[in-house]
C-alpha positions in Angstrom: -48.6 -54.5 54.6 -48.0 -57.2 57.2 -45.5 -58.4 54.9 -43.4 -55.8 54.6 -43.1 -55.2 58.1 -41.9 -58.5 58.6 -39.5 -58.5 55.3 -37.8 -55.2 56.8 -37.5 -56.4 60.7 -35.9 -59.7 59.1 -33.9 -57.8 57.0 -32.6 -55.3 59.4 -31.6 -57.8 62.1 -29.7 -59.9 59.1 -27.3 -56.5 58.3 -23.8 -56.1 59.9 -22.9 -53.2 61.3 -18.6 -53.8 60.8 -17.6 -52.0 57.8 -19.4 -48.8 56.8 -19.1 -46.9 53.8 -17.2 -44.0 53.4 -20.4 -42.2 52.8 -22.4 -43.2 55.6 -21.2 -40.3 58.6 -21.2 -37.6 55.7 -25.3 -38.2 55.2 -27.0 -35.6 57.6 -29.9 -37.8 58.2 -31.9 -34.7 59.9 -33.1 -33.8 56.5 -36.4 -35.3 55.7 -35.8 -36.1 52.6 -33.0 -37.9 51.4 -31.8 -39.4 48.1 -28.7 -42.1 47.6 -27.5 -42.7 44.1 -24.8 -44.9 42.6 -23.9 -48.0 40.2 -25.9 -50.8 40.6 -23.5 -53.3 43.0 -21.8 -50.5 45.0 -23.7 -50.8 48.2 -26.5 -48.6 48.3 -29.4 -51.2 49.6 -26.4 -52.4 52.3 -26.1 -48.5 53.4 -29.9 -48.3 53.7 -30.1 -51.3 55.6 -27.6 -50.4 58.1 -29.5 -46.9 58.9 -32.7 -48.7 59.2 -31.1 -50.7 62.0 -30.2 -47.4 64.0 -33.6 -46.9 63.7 -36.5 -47.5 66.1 -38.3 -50.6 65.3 -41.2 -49.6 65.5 -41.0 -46.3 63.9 -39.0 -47.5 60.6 -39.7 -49.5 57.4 -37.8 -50.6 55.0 -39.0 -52.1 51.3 -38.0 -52.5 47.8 -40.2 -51.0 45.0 -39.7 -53.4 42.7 -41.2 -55.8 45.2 -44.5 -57.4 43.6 -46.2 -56.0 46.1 -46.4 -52.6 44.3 -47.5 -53.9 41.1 -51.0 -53.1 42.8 -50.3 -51.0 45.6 -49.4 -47.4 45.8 -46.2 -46.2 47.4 -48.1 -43.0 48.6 -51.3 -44.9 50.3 -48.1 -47.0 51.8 -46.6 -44.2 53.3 -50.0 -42.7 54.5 -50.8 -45.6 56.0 -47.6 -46.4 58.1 -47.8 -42.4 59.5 -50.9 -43.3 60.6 -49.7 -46.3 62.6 -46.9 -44.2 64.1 -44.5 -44.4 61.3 -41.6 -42.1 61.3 -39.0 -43.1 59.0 -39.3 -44.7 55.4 -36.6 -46.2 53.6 -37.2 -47.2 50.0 -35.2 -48.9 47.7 -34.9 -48.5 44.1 -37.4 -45.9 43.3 -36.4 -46.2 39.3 -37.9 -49.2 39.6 -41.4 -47.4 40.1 -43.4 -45.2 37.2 -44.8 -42.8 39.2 -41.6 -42.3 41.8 -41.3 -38.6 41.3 -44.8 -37.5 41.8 -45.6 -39.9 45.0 -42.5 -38.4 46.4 -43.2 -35.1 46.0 -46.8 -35.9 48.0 -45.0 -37.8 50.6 -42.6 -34.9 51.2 -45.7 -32.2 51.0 -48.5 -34.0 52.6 -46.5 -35.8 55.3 -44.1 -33.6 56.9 -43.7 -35.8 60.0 -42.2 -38.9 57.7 -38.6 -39.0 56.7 -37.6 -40.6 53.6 -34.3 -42.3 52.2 -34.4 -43.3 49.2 -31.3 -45.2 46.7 -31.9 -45.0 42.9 -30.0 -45.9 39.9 -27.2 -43.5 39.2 -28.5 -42.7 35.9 -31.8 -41.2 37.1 -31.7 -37.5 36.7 -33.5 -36.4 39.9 -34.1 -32.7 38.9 -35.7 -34.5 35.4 -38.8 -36.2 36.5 -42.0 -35.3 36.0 -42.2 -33.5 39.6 -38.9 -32.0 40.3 -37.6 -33.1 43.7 -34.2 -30.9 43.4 -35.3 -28.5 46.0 -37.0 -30.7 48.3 -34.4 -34.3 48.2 -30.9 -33.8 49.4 -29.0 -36.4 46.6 -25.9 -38.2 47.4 -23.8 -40.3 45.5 -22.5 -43.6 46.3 -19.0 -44.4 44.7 -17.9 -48.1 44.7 -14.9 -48.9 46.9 -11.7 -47.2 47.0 -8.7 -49.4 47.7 -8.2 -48.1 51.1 -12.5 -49.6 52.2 -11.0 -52.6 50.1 -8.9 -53.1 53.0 -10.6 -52.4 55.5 -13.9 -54.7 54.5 -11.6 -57.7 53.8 -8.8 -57.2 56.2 -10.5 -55.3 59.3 -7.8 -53.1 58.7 -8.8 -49.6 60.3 -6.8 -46.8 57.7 -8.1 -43.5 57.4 -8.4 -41.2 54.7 -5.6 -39.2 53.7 -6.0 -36.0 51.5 -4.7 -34.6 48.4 -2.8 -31.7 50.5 -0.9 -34.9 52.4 -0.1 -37.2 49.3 1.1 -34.4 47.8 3.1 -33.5 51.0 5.0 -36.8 50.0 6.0 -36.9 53.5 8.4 -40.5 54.5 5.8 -41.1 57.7 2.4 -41.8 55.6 3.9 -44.4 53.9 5.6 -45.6 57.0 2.6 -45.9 59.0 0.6 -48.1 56.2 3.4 -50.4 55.2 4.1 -50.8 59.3 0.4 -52.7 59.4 1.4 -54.7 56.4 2.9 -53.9 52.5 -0.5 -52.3 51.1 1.6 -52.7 47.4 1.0 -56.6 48.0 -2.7 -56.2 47.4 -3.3 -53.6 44.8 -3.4 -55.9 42.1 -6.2 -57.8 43.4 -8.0 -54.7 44.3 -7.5 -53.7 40.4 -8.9 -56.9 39.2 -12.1 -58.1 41.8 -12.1 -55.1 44.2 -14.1 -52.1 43.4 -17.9 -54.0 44.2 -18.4 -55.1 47.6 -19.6 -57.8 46.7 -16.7 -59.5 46.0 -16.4 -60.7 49.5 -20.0 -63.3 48.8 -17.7 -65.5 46.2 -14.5 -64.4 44.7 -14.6 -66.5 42.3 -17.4 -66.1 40.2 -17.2 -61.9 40.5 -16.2 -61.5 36.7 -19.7 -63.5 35.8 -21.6 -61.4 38.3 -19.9 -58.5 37.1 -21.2 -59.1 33.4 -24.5 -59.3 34.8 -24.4 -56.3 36.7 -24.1 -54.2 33.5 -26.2 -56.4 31.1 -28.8 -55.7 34.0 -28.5 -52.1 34.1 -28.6 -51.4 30.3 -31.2 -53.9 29.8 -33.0 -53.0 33.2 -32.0 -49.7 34.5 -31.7 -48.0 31.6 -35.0 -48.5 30.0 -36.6 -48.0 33.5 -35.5 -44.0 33.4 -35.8 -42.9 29.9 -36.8 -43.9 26.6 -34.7 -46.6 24.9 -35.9 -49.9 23.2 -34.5 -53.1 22.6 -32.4 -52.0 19.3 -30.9 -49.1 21.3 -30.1 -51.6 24.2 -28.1 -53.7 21.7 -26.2 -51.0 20.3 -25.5 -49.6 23.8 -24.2 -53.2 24.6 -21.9 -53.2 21.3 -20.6 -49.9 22.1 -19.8 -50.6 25.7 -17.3 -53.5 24.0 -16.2 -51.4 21.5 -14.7 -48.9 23.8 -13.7 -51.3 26.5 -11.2 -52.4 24.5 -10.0 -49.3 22.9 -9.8 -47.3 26.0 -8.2 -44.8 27.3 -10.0 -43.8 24.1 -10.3 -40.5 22.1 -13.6 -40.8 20.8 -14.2 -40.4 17.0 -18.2 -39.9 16.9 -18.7 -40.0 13.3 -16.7 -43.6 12.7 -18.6 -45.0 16.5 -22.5 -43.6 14.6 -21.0 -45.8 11.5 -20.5 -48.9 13.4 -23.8 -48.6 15.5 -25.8 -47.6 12.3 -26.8 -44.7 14.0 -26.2 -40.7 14.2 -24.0 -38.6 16.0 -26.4 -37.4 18.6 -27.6 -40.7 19.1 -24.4 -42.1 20.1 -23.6 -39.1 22.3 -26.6 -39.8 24.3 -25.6 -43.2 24.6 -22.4 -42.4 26.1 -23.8 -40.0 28.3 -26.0 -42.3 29.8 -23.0 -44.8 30.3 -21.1 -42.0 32.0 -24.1 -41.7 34.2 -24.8 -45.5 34.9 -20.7 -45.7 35.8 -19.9 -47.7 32.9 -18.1 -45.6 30.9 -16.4 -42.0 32.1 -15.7 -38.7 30.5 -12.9 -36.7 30.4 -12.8 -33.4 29.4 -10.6 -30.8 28.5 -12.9 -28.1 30.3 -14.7 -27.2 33.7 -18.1 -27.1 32.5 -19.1 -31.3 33.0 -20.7 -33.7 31.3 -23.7 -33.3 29.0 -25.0 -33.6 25.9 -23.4 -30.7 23.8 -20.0 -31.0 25.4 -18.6 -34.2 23.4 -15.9 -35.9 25.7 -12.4 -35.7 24.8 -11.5 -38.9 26.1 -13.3 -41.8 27.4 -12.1 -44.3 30.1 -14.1 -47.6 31.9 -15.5 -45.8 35.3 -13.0 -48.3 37.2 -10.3 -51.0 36.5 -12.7 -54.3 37.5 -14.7 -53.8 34.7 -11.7 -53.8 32.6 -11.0 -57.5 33.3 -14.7 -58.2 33.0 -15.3 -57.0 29.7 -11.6 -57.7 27.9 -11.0 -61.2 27.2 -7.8 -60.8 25.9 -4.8 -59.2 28.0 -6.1 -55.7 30.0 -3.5 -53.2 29.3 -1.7 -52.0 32.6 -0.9 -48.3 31.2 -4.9 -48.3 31.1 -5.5 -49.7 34.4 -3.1 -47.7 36.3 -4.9 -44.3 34.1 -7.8 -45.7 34.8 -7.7 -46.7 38.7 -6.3 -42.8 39.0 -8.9 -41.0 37.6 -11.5 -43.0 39.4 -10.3 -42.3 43.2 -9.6 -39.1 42.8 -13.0 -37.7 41.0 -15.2 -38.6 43.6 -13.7 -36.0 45.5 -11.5 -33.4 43.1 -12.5 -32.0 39.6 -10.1 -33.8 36.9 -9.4 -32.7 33.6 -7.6 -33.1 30.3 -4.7 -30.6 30.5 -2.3 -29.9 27.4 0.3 -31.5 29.1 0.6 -34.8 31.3 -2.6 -37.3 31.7 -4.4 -35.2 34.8 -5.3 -31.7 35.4 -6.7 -31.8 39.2 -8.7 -28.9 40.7 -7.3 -26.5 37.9 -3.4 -26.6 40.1 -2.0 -29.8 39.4 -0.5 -31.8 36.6 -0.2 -35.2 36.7 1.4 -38.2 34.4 0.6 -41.8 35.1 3.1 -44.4 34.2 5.3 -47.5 36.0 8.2 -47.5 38.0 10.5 -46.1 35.7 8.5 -43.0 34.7 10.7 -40.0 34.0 9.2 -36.7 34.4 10.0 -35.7 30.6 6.5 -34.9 29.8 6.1 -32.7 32.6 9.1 -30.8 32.3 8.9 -27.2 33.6 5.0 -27.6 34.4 4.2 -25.9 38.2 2.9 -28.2 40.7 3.3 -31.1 38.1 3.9 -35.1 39.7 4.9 -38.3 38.3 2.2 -41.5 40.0 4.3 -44.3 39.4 3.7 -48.2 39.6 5.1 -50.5 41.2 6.9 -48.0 44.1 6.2 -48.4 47.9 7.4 -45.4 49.2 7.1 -41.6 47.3 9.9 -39.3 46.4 10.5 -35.5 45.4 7.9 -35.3 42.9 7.4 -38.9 43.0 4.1 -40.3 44.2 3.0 -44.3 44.3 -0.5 -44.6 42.4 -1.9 -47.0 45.3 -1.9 -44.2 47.7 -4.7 -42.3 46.0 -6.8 -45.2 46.7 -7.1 -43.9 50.3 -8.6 -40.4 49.3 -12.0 -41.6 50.3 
């Protein structure tokens, strides 16, 4: 256990404090129990990290449980053992990594009710489906990769705070004044679009498409298999319809004719997209409030963000999809969005939206209440007339 002491000190005195993520202040770290989820490459260990390093010293470890070290240890005779040293806050890293997560955790929380416990995990693991239900004793966050506005911020120590629906939608001269007075924000949305979303972008530019690839061939081939029951001929077929799509999307999704090209059956493939939508591969839109599972088939399907678009296409990524796609991603994290009858949005059941480039007229949205036009390509918004980059600073 020596070892783990040392790897967390080392570890903790090695993480920057800068740049925080937008979910960091909204954790209330008094519960005892936490639990952080998101994509695999969004930040989730870096988050961790920088909590343990508010931390006592002395009172906090941090450790990784798919560290070798728990191929023949127990994470519960861990915790019990660092309590009884004086231990006071545990922070543990990639609990779907371990069999018996759900069940030690439970324990922990019962049996140890002076410990606190973070925890990050795999956005696909269902935390009210283990074995041991921890739904009413974890509170569960979810970590969203960056929005254009942290973009900013991490690589140009910019300092731009969040700005809310109510206030885009205001449409008011002065927001877009203040941003484009620090510098034009227009100048580097493309780049955002393309190698931006995944912080860690900022290790090596360069090779962030390969990494990228790697990211997802490690969480269907990894990840995946680690939470429920898929073997290596399902992990192929999720691969192949992961391509599929990606170059198809936005896509309305025939089920039948995808179960023919995977060899496969309709509920089959359904559960396959679900648990894309749940890794942050793939994401659902629907035409109703009621969310994503297994008996509500989505009516469209889109990449969860615009990077993976450029990682996955080799051919020419479509900029109607991208400017679709990078919409629907910012403003999900923090509004419902649905398929209306009209337009390409329906946000929080009031507004209608319709994504296009500079030149977008408002034809489709004609005589829709509270309907806007996100254009491309604009600087500054008019009327009803909103630039798409500006939702990148919801969150």
């Amino acid at each position: 256990m020596e070892r783990l002491y040392n790897l967390s000190r080392s570890k903790a005195e090695s993480t920057s404090l800068e740049f925080k993520r937008y979910l960091f202040d909204s954790i209330d770290f008094s519960n005892r129990m936490i639990g952080i989820k998101g994509a695999r490459g969004s930040g989730k260990t870096t988050l961790l990290l920088q909590r343990l390093k508010e931390l006592p010293p002395d009172l906090s470890l941090y450790f990784s449980l798919d560290d070798i070290y728990f191929s023949d240890n127990r994470l519960v005779s861990v915790a019990e053992e660092f309590v009884r040293k004086g231990g006071k806050y545990l922070l543990i890293d990639e609990v779907h990594k371990y069999p018996n997560w759900s069940q030690e955790l439970k324990n922990i929380y019962d049996n140890l009710p002076e410990l606190t416990v973070i925890f990050t995990s795999s956005s696909a693991l269902e935390i009210n489906k283990g074995k041991f239900d921890l739904s009413r004793r974890a509170v569960i966050y979810e970590l969203q990769g960056l929005s254009f506005r942290e973009y900013l911020n991490f690589k140009y120590h910019t300092d731009f705070q969040t700005i809310s629906l109510n206030s885009i939608l205001s449409n008011r001269p002065e927001i877009y004044t203040q941003i484009n007075s620090v510098f034009k924000p227009f100048q580097y949305f493309e780049a955002y679009l393309q190698k931006g979303y995944y912080p860690y972008f900022i290790e090596n530019e360069q090779s962030y498409w390969i990494r990228l690839n790697e990211t997802i061939n490690q969480v269907i081939e990894n990840d995946l298999p680690a939470i429920t029951s898929i073997d290596f001929t399902s992990i192929m077929k999720i691969k192949k319809l992961v391509f599929i799509i990606a170059s198809l999307v936005p896509y309305t999704p025939n089920i039948n004719n995808l179960a023919v090209q995977l060899n496969s059956n309709r509920d089959t493939v359904l559960k396959y997209l679900q648990l894309l939508h749940t890794a942050h591969i793939l994401k659902w839109l629907t035409q109703d409030t009621w969310g994503i599972n297994f008996l509500n088939k989505p009516d469209k399907l889109y990449l969860e963000n615009t990077n993976l678009a450029f990682a996955l296409q080799d051919e020419h990524v479509n900029k109607g999809s991208l400017r679709e796609t990078f919409f629907f991603n910012q403003v999900s994290l923090m509004h419902q969005v649905t398929l209306p009858r009209q337009g390409d949005f329906f946000v929080d059941d009031k507004y209608t939206f319709e994504v296009g480039g500079k030149n977008k007229t408002v034809k489709q949205i004609a005589n829709i209440d509270k309907a806007y036009i996100v254009s491309d390509d604009l600087d500054y918004g008019f009327q009803n007339k909103i630039p798409l980059w500006i939702f990148g600073f919801l969150y």
